[in-house]
C-alpha positions in Angstrom: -60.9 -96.1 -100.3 -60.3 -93.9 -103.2 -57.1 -92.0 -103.4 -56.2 -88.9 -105.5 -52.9 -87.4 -107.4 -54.0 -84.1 -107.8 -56.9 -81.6 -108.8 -57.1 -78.5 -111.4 -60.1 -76.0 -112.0 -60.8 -76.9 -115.8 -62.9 -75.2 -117.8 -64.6 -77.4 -120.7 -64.7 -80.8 -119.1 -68.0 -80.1 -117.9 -70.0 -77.4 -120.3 -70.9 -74.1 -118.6 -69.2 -74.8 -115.5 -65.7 -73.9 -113.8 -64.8 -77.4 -111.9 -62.2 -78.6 -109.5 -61.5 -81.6 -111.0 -60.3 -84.4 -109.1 -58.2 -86.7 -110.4 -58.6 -90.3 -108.7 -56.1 -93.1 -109.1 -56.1 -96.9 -109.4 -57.9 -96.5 -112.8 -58.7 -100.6 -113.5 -59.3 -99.6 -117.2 -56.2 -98.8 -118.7 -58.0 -97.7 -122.0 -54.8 -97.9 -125.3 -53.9 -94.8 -125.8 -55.0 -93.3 -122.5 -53.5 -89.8 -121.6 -53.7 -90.1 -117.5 -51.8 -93.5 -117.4 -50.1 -91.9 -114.5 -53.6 -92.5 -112.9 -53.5 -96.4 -113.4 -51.5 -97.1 -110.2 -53.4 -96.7 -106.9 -51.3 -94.4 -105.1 -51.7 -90.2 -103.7 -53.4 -89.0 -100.6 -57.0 -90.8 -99.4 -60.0 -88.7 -100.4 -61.5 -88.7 -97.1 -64.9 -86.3 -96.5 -62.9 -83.8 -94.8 -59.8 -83.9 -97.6 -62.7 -83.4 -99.7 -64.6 -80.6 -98.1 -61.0 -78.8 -98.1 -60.3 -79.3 -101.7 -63.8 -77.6 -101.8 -63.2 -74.9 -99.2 -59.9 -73.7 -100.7 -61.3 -73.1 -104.3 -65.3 -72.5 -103.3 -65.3 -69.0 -104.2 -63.9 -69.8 -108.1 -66.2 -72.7 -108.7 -69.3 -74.5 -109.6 -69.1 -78.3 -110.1 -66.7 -81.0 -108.4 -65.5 -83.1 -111.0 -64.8 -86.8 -109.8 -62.2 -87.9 -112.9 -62.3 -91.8 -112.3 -62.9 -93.8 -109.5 -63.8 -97.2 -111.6 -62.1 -99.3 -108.8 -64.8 -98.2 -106.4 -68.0 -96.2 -108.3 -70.0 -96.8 -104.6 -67.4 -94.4 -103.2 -67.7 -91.6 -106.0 -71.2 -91.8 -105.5 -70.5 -91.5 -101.7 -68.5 -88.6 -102.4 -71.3 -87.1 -104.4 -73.6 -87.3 -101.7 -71.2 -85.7 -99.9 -71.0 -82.6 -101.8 -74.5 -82.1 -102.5 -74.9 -82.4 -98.1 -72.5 -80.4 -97.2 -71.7 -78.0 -100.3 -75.0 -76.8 -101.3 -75.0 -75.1 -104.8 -72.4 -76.9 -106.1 -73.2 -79.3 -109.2 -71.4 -82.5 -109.1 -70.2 -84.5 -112.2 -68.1 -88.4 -113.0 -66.0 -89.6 -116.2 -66.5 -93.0 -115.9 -64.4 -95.1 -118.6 -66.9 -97.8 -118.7 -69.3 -98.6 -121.1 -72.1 -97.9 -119.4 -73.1 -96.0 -116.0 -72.4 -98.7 -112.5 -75.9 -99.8 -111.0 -73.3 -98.8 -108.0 -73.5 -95.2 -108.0 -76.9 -93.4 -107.2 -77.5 -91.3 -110.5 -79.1 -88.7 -108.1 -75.8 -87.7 -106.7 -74.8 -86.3 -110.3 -75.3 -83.3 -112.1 -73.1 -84.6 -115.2 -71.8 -88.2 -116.0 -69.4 -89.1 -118.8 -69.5 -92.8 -119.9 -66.9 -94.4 -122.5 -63.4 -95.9 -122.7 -61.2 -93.4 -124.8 -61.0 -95.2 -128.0 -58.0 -93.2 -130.0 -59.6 -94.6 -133.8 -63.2 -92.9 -132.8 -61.6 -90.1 -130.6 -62.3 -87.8 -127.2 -65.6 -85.8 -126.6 -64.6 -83.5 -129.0 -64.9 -85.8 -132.1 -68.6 -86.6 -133.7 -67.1 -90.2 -133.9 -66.5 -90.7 -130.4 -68.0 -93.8 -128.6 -68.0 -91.5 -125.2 -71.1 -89.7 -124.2 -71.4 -86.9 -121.5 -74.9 -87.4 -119.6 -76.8 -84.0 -118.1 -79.6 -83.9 -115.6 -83.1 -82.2 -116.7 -84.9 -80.5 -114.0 -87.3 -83.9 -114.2 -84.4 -85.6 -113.2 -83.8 -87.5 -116.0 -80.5 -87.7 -118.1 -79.7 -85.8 -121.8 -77.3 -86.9 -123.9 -75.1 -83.3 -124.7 -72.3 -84.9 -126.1 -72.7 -82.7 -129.4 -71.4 -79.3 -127.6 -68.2 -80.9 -127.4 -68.2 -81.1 -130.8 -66.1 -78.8 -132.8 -65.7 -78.3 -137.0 -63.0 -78.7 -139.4 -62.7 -74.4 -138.7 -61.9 -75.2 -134.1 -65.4 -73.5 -134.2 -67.8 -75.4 -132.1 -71.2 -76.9 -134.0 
């Protein structure tokens, strides 16, 4: 069971969409230099289907994607969740930062609009640094994945590529 802290509608985590992001604990990476350490411990309130559907219900008119942030201990469960959303929240996009290396053969990658794979690695930066080891996946209509990891790029000016 995946448990949550709190949630936020945010703004750039996912490009061209407003997004209730969840923020899931028990976080098994512990990544140096992390800024959500207070995710690390497994504690908050179960994300059941109907604590879900309310998070959903209670900001539905504001937004456009559900951001799961986390969920490592259990990616079958995001990917549950997912499922969820796009069956009972039609419209919605769904996207999943992921601090592993690579996307779980766990999840179904149908489920997802948007996935973000990578530890944070403070030497090579966030999404926002060319350097960055992380990528941010997005679906094509053929169902396939992009990589669109450059729009978070910004120059020396804070003026994005």
């Amino acid at each position: 069971m995946l448990r949550f802290i709190n949630t936020d509608i945010v703004f750039q985590e996912f490009p061209d969409e407003v997004t209730l992001a969840i923020n899931l604990s028990g976080c098994p990476c512990r990544c140096p230099g992390c800024h959500s350490k207070f995710l690390w411990a497994d504690r908050g309130e179960a994300l059941t289907d109907e604590a879900l559907s309310a998070l959903i219900c209670e900001t539905r008119d504001t937004i456009t994607c559900v951001g799961f942030m986390g969920g490592d201990a259990d990616p079958s469960e995001v990917s549950r969740l997912a499922a969820h959303v796009r069956c009972h929240h039609a419209g919605l996009k769904t996207g999943w930062y992921t601090g592993r290396t690579s996307i779980s053969p766990l999840i179904d990658q149908a489920c997802f609009d948007y996935i973000k794979v990578g530890p944070y690695l403070r030497h090579l930066g966030g999404l926002d640094s060319p350097r960055t080891n992380q990528r941010m996946y997005r679906r094509r209509p053929d169902d396939s994945f992009e990589d669109i990891t450059s729009r978070f790029w910004k120059t020396h000016e804070g003026k994005k590529l």
